[in-house]
PyMOL CGO cylinders between C-alpha atoms (Angstrom):
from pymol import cmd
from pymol.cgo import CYLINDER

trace = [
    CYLINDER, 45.97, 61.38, 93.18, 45.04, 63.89, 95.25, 0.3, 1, 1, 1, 1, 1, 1,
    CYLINDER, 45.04, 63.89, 95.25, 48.25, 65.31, 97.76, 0.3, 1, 1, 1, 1, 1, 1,
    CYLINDER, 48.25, 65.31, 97.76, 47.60, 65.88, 101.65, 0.3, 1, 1, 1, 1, 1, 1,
    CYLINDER, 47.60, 65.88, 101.65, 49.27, 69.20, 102.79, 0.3, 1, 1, 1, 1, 1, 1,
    CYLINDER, 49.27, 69.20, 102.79, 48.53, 69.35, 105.86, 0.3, 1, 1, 1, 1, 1, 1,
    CYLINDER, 48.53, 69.35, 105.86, 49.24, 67.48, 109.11, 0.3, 1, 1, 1, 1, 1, 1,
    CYLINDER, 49.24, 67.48, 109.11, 45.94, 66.78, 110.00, 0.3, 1, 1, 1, 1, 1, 1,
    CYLINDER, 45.94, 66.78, 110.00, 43.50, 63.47, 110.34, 0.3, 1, 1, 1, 1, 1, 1,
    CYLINDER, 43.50, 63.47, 110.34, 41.48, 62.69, 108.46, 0.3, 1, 1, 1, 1, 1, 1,
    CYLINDER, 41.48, 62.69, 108.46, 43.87, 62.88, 105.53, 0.3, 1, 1, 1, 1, 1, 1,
    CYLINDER, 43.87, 62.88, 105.53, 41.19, 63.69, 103.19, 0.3, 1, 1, 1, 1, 1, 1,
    CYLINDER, 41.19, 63.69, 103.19, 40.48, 66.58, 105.78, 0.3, 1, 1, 1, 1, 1, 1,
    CYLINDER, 40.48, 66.58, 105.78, 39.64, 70.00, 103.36, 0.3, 1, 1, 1, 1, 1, 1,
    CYLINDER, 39.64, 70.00, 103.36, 41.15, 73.28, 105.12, 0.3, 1, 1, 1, 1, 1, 1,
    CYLINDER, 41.15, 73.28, 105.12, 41.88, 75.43, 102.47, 0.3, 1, 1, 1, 1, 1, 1,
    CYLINDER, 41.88, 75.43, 102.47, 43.93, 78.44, 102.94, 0.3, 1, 1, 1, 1, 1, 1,
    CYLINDER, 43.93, 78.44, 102.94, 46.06, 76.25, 105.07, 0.3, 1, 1, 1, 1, 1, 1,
    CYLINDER, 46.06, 76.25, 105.07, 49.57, 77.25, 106.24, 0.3, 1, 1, 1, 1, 1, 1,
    CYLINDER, 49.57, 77.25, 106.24, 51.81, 75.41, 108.03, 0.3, 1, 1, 1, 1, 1, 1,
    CYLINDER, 51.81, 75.41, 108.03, 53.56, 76.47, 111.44, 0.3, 1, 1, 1, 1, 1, 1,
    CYLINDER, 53.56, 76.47, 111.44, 56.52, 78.74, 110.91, 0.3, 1, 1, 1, 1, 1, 1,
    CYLINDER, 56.52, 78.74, 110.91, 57.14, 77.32, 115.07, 0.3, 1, 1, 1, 1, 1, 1,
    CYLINDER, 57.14, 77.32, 115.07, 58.43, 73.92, 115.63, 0.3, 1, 1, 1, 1, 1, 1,
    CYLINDER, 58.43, 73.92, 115.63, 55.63, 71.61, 117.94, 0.3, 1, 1, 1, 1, 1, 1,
    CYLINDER, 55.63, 71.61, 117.94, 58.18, 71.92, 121.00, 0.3, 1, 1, 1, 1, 1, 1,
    CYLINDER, 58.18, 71.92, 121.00, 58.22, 75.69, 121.13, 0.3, 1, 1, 1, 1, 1, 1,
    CYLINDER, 58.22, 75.69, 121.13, 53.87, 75.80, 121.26, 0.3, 1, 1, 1, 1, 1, 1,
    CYLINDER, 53.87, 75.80, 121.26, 53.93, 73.49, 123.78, 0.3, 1, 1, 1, 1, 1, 1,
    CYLINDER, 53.93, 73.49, 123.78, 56.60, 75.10, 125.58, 0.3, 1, 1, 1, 1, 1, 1,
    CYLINDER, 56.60, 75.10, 125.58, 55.24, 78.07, 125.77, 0.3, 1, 1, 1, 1, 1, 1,
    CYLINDER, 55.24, 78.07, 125.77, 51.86, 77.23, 127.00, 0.3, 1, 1, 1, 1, 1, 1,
    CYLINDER, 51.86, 77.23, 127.00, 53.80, 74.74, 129.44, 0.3, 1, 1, 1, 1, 1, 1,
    CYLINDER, 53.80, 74.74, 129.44, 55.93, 77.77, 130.71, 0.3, 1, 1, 1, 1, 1, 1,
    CYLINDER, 55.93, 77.77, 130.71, 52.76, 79.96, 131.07, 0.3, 1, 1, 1, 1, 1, 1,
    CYLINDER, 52.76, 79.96, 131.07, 50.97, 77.11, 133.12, 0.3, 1, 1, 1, 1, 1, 1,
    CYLINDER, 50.97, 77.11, 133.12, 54.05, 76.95, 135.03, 0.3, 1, 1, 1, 1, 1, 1,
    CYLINDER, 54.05, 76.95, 135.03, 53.84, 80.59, 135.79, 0.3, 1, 1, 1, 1, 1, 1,
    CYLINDER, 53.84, 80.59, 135.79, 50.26, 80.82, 136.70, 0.3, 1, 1, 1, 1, 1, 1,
    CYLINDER, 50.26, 80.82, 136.70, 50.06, 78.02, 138.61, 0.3, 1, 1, 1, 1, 1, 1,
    CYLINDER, 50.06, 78.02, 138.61, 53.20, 79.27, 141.10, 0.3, 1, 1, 1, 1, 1, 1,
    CYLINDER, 53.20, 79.27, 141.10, 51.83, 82.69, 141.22, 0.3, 1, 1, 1, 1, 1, 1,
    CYLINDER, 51.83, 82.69, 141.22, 48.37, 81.21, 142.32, 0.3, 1, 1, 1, 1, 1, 1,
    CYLINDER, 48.37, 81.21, 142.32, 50.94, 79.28, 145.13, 0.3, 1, 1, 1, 1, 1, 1,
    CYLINDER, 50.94, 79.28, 145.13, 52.64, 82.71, 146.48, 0.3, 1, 1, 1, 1, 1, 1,
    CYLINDER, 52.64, 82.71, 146.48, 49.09, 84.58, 146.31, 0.3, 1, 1, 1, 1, 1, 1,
    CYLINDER, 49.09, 84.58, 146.31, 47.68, 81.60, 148.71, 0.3, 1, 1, 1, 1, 1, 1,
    CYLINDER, 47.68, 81.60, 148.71, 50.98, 82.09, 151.10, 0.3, 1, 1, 1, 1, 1, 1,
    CYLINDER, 50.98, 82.09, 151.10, 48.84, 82.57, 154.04, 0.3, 1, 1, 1, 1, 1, 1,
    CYLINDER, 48.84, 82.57, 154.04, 47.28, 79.27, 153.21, 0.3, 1, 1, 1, 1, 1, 1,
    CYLINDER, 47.28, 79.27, 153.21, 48.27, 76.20, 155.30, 0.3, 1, 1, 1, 1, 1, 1,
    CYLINDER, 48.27, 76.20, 155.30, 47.29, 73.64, 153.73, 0.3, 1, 1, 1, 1, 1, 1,
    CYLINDER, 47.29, 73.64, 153.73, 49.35, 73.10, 150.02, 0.3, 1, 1, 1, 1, 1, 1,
    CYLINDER, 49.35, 73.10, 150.02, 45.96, 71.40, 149.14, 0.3, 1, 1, 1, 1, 1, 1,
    CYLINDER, 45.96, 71.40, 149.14, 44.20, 75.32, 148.85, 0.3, 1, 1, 1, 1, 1, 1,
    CYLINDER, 44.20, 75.32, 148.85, 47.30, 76.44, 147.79, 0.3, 1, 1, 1, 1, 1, 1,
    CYLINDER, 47.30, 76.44, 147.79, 47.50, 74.34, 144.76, 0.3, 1, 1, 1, 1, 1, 1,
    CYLINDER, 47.50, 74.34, 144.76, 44.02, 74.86, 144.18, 0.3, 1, 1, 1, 1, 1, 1,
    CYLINDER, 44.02, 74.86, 144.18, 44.76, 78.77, 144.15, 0.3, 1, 1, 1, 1, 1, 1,
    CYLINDER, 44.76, 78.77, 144.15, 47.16, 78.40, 141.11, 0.3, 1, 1, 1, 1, 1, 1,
    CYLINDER, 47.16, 78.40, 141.11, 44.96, 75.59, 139.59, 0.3, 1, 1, 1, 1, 1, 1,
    CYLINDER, 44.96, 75.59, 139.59, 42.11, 78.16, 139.05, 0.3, 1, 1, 1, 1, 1, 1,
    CYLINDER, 42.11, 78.16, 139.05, 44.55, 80.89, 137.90, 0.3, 1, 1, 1, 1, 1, 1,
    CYLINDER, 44.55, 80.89, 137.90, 45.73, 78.47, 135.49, 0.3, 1, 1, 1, 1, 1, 1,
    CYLINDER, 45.73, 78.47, 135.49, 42.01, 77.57, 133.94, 0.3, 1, 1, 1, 1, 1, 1,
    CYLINDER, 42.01, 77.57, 133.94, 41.32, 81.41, 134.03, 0.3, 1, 1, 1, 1, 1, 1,
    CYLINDER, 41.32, 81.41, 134.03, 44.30, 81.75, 131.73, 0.3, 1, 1, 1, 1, 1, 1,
    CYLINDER, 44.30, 81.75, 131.73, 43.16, 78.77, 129.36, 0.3, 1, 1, 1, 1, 1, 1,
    CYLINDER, 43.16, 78.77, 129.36, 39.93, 79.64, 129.50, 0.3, 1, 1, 1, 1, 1, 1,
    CYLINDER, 39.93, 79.64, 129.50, 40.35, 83.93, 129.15, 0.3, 1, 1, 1, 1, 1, 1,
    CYLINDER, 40.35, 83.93, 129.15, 43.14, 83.53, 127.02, 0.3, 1, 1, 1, 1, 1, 1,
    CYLINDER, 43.14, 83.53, 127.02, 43.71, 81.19, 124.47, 0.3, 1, 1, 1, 1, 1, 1,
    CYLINDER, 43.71, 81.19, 124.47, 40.06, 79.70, 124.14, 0.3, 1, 1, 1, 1, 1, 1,
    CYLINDER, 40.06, 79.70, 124.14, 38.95, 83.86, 123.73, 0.3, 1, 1, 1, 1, 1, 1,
    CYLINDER, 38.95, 83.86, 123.73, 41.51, 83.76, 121.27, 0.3, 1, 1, 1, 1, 1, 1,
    CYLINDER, 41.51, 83.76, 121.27, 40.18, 80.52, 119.61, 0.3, 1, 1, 1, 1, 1, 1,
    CYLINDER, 40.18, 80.52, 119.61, 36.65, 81.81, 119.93, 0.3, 1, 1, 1, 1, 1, 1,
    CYLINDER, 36.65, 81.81, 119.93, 37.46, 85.00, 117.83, 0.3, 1, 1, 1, 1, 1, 1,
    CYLINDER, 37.46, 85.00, 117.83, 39.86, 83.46, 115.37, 0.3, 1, 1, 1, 1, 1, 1,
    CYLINDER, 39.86, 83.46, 115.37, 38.97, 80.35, 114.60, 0.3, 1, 1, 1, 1, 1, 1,
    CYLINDER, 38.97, 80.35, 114.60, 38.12, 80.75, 110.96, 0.3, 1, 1, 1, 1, 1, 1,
    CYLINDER, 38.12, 80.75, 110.96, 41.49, 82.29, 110.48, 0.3, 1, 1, 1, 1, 1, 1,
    CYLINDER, 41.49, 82.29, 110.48, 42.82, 79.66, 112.36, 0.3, 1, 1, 1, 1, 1, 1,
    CYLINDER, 42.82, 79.66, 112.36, 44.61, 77.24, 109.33, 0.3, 1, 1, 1, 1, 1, 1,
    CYLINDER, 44.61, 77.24, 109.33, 46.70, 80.32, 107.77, 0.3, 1, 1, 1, 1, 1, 1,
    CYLINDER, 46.70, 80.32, 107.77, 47.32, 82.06, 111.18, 0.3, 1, 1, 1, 1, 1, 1,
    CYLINDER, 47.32, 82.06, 111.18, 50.99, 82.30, 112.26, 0.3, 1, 1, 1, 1, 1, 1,
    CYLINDER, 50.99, 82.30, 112.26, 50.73, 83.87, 115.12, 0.3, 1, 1, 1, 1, 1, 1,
    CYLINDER, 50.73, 83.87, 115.12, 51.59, 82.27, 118.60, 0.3, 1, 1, 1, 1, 1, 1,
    CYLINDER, 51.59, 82.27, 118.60, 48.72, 81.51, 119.96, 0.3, 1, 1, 1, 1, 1, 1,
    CYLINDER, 48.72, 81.51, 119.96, 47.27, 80.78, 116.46, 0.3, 1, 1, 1, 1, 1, 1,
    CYLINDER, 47.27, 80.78, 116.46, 49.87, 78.28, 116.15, 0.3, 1, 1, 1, 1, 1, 1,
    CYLINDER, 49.87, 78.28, 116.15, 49.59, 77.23, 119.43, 0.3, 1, 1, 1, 1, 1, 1,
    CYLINDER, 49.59, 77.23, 119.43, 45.88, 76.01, 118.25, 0.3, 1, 1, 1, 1, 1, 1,
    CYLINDER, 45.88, 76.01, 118.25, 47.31, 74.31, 115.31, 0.3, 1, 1, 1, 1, 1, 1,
    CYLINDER, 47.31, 74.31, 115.31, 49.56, 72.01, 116.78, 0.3, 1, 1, 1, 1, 1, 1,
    CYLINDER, 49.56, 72.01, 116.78, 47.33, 70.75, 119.01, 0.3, 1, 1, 1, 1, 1, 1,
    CYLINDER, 47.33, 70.75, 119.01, 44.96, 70.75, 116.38, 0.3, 1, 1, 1, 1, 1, 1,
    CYLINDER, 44.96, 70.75, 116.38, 47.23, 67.43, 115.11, 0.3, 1, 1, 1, 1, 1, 1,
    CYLINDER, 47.23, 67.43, 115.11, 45.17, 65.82, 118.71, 0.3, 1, 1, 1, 1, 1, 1,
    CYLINDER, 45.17, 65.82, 118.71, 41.97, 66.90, 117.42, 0.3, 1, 1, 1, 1, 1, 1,
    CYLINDER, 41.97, 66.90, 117.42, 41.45, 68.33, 114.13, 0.3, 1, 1, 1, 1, 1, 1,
    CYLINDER, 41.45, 68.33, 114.13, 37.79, 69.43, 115.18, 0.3, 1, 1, 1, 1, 1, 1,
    CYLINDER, 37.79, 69.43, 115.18, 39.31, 73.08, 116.70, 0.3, 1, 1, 1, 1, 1, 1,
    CYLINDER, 39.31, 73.08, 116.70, 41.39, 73.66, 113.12, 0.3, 1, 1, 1, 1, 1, 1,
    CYLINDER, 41.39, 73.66, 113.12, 38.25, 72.99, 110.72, 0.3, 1, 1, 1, 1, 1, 1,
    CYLINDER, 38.25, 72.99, 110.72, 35.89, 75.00, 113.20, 0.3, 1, 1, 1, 1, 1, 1,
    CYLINDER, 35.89, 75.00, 113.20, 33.83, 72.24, 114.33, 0.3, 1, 1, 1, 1, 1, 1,
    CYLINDER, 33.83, 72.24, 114.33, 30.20, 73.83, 114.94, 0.3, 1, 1, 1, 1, 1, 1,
    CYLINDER, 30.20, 73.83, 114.94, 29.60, 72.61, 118.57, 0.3, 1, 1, 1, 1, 1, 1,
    CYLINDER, 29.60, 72.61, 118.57, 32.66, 71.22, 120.11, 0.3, 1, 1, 1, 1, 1, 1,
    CYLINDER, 32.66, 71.22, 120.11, 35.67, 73.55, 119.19, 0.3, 1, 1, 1, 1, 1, 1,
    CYLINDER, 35.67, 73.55, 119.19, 33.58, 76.85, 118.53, 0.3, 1, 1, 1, 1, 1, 1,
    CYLINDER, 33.58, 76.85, 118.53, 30.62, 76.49, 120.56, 0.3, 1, 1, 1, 1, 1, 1,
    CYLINDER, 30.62, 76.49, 120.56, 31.82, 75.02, 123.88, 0.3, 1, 1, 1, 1, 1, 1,
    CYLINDER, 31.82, 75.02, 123.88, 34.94, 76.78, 123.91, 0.3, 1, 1, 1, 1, 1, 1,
    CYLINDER, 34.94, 76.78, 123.91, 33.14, 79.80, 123.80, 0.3, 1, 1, 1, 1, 1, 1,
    CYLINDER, 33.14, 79.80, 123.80, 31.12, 78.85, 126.29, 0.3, 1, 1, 1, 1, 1, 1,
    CYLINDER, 31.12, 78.85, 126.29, 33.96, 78.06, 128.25, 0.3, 1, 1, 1, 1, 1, 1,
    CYLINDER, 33.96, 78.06, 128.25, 35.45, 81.36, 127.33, 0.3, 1, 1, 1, 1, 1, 1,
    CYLINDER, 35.45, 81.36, 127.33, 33.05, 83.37, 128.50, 0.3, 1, 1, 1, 1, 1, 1,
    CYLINDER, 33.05, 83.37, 128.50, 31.83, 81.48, 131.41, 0.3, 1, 1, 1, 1, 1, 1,
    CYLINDER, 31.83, 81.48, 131.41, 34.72, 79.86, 133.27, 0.3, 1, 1, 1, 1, 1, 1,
    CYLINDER, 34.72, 79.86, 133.27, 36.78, 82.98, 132.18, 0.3, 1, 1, 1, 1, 1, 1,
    CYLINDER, 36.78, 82.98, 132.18, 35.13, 84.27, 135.66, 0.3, 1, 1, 1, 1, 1, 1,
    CYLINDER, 35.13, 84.27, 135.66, 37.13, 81.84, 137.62, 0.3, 1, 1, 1, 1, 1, 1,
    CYLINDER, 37.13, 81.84, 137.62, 39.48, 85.12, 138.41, 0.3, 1, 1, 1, 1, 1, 1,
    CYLINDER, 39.48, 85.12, 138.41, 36.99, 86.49, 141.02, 0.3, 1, 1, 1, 1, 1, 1,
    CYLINDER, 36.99, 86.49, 141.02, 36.57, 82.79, 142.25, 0.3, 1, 1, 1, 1, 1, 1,
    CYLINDER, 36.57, 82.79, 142.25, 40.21, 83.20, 142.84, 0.3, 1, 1, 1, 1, 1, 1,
    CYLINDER, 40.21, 83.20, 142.84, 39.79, 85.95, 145.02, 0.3, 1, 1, 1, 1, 1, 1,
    CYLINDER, 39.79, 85.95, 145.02, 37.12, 83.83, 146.81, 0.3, 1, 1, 1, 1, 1, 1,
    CYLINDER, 37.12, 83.83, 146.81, 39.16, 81.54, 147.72, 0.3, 1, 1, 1, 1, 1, 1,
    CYLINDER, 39.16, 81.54, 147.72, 42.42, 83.85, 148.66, 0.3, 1, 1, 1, 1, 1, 1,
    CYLINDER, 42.42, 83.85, 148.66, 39.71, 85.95, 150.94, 0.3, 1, 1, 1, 1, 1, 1,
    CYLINDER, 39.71, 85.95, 150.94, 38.72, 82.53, 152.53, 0.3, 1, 1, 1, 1, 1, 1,
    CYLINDER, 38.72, 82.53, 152.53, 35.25, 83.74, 151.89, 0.3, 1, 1, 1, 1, 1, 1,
    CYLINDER, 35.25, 83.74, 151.89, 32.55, 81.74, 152.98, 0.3, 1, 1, 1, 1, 1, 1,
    CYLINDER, 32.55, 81.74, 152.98, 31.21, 80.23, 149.64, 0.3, 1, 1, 1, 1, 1, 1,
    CYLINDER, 31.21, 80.23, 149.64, 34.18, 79.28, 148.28, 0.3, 1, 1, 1, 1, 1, 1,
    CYLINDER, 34.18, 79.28, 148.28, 33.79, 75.53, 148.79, 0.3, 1, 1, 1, 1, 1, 1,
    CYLINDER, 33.79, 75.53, 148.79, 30.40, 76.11, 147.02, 0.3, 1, 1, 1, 1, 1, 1,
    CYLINDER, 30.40, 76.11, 147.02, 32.09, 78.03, 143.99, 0.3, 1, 1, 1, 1, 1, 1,
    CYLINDER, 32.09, 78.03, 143.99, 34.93, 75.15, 143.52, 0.3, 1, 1, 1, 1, 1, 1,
    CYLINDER, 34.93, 75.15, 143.52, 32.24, 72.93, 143.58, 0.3, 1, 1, 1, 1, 1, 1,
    CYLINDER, 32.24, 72.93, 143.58, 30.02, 74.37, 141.10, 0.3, 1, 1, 1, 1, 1, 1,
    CYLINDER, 30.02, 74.37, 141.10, 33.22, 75.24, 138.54, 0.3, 1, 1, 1, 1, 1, 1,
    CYLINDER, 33.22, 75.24, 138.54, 34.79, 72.28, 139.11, 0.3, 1, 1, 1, 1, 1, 1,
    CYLINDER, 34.79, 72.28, 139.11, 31.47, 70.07, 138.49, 0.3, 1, 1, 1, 1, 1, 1,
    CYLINDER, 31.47, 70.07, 138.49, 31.38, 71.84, 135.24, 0.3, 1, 1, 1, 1, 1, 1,
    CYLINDER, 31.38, 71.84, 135.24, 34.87, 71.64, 134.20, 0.3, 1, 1, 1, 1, 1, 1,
    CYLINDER, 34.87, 71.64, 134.20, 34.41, 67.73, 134.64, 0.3, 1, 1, 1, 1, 1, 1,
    CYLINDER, 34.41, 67.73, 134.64, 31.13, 67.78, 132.73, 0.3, 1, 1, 1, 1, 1, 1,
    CYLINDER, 31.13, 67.78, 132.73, 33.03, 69.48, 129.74, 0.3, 1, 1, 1, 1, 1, 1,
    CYLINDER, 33.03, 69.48, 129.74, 35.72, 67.20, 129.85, 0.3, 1, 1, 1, 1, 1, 1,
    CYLINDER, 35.72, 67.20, 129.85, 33.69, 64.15, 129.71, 0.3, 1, 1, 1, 1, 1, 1,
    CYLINDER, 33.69, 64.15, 129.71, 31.50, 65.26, 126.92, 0.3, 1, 1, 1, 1, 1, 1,
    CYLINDER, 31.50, 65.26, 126.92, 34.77, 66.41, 125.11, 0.3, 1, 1, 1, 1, 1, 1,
    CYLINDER, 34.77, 66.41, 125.11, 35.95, 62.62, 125.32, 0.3, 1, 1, 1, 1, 1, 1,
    CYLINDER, 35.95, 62.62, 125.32, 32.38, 61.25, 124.81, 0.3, 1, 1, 1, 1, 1, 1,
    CYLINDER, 32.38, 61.25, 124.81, 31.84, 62.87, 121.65, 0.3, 1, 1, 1, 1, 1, 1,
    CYLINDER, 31.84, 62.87, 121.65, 35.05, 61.72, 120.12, 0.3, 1, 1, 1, 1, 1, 1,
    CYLINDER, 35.05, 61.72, 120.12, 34.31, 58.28, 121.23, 0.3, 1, 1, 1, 1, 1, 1,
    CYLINDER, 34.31, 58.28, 121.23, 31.31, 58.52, 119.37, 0.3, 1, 1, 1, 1, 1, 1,
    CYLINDER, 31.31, 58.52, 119.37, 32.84, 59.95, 116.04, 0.3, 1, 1, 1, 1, 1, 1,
    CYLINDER, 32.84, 59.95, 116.04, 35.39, 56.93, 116.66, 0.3, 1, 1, 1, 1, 1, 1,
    CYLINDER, 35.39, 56.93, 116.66, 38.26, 58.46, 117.28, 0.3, 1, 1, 1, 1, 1, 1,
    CYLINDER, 38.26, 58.46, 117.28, 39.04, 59.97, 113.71, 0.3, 1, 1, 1, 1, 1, 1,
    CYLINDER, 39.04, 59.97, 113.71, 40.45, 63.39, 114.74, 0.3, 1, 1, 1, 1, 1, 1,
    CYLINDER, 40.45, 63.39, 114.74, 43.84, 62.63, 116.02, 0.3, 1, 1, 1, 1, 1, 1,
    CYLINDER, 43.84, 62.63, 116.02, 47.26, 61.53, 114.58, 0.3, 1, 1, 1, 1, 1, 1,
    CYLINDER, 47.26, 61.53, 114.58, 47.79, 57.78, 115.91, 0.3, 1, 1, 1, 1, 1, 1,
    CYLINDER, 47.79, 57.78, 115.91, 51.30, 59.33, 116.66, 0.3, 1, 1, 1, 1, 1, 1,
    CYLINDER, 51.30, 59.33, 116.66, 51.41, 58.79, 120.81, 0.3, 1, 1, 1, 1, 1, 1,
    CYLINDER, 51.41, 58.79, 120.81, 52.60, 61.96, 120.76, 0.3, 1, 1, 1, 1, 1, 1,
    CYLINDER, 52.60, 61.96, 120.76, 49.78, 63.72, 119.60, 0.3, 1, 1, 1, 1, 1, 1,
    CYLINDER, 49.78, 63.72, 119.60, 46.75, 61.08, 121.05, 0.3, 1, 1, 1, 1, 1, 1,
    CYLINDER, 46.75, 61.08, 121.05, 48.72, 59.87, 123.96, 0.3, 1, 1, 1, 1, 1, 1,
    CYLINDER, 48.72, 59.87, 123.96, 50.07, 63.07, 125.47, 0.3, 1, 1, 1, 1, 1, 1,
    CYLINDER, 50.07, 63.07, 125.47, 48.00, 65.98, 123.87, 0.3, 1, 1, 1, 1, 1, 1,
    CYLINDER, 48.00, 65.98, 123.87, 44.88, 64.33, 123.69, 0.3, 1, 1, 1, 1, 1, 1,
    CYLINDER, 44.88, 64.33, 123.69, 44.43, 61.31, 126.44, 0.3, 1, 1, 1, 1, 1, 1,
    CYLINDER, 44.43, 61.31, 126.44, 46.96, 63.04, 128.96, 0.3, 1, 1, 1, 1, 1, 1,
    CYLINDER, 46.96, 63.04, 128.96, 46.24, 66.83, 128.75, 0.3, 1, 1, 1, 1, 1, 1,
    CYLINDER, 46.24, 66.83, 128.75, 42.11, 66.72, 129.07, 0.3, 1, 1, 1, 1, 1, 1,
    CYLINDER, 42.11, 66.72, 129.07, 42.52, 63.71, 131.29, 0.3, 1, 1, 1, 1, 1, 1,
    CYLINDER, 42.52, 63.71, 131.29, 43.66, 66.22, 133.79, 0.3, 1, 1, 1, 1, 1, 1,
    CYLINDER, 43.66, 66.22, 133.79, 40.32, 68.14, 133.75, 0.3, 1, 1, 1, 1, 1, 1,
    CYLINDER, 40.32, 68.14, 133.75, 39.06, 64.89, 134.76, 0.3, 1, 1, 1, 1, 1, 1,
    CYLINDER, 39.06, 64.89, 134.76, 41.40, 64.12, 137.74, 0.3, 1, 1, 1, 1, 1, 1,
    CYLINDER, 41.40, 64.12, 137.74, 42.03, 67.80, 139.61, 0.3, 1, 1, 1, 1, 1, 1,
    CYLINDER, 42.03, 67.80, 139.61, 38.37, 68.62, 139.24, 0.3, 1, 1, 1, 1, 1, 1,
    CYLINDER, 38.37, 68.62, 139.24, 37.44, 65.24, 140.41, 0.3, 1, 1, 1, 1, 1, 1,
    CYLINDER, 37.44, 65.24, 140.41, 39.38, 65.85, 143.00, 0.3, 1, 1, 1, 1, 1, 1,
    CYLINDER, 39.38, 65.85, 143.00, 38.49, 69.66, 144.31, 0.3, 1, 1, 1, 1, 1, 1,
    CYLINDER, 38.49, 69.66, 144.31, 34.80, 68.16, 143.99, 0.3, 1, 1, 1, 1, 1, 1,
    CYLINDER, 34.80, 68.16, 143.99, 35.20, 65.74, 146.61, 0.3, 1, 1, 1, 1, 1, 1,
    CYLINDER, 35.20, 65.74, 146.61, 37.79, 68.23, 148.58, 0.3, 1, 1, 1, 1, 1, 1,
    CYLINDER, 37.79, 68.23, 148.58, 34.73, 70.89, 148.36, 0.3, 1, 1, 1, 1, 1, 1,
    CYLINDER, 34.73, 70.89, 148.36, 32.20, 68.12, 149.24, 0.3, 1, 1, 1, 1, 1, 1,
    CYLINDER, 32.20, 68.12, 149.24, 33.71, 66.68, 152.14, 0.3, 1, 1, 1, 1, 1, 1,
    CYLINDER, 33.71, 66.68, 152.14, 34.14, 70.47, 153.80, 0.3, 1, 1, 1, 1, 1, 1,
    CYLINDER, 34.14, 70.47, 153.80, 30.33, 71.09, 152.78, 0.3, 1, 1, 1, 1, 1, 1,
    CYLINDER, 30.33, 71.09, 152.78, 29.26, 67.90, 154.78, 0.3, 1, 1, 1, 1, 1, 1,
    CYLINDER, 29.26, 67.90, 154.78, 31.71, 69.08, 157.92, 0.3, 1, 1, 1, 1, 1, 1,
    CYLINDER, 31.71, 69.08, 157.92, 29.61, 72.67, 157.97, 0.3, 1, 1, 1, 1, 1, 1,
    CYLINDER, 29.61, 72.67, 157.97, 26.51, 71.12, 157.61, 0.3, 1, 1, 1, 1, 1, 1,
    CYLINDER, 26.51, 71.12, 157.61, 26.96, 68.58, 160.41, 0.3, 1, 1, 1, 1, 1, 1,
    CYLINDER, 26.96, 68.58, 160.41, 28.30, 71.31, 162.33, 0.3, 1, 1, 1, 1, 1, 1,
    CYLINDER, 28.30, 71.31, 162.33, 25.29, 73.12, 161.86, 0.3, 1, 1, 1, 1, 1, 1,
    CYLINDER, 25.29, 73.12, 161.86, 22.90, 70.28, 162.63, 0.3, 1, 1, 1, 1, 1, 1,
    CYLINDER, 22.90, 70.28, 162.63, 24.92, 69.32, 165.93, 0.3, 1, 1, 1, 1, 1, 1,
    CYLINDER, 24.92, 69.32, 165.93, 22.43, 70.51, 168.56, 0.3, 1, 1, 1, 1, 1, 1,
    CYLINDER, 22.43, 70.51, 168.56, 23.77, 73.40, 170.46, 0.3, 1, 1, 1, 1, 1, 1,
    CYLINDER, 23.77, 73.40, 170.46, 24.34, 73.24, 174.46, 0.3, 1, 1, 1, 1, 1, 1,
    CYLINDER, 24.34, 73.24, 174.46, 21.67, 75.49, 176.21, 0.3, 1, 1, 1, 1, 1, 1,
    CYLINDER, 21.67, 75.49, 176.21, 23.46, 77.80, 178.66, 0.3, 1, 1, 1, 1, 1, 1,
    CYLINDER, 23.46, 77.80, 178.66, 26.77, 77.97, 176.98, 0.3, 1, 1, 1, 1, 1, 1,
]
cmd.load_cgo(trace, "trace")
């Protein structure tokens, strides 16, 4: 009978070459944890001349996607046929979350190497949407509109296509669905949910400001 050797699902899953983490799970998470952290109060202090914490969160929220995005999904985009026997952080990084959805550690063709280099290249540029919104420039409710439509577009065709496949990627464990699968991407689905209607509802203000007639003589 053939023995599994690796912590992925399926269990019949073929990744040859495969070497396990020399990190323990809590230390990959950590560290991405601590660099979200990071970003997202540097994006705070950059916004300091913000009032509202709504724009200020925002500010860090986009630093933090520019970082995911840049960062480890570049990373992912370049490695990922070295992924199973890489041992480096980030490499490992990929591998434990891998154990959520073992499409990114076997190089899945469209979702975990196409799209995330999609991703990597294209929402990589939320760093100058950054400065948008820190220069309070005037399209920046039409930028967080248009990056934040497509971050919740990804997001539901991530889940959608794992429906489909019926849900055969992930360790039952709740760790690894529950938290790193369900609860991670489900926050692509609130906060850009969320900066869409934000973004919306100050579009609709300007626009029925620029409708209202204007007072001859003033």
């Amino acid at each position: 009978m053939e023995t599994t050797t690796h912590p992925y699902w399926p269990r019949n899953l073929s990744l040859p070459g495969y070497v396990s983490n020399v990190r323990p799970g809590w230390q990959c998470a950590g560290a991405v944890a601590a660099a979200g952290a990071g970003l997202l109060a540097l994006g705070w202090a950059l916004n300091r001349n913000e009032r509202s914490p709504v724009r200020r969160v925002a500010a860090g929220w986009f630093l933090v996607c520019a970082g995911i995005h840049g960062v480890l999904e570049g990373y992912f985009s370049v490695r990922h046929r070295e992924l199973p026997a890489d041992t480096g952080l980030l490499g490992e990084v990929w591998k434990e979350y891998a154990k959520a959805d073992s499409r990114y550690v076997k190089s899945d063709d469209f979702r975990s190497v196409h799209w995330e280099t999609v991703k990597g290249l294209g929402w990589a540029h939320q760093l100058p949407d950054l400065r948008v919104l820190l220069s309070r420039h005037r399209s920046r409710f039409v930028l967080q509109l248009i990056v934040s439509l497509g971050q919740l577009y990804g997001d539901v065709l991530y889940f959608a296509t794992e429906a489909r496949a019926g849900w055969t990627h992930s360790d039952p464990h709740p760790l690894y669905f529950w938290v790193y699968f369900v609860v991670l991407n489900g926050v692509w689905l609130v906060v850009p949910s969320a900066l869409i209607i934000d973004a919306w509802n100050h579009l609709c203000a300007a626009q029925r400001d620029h409708d209202r007639p204007h007072k001859k003589g003033h």
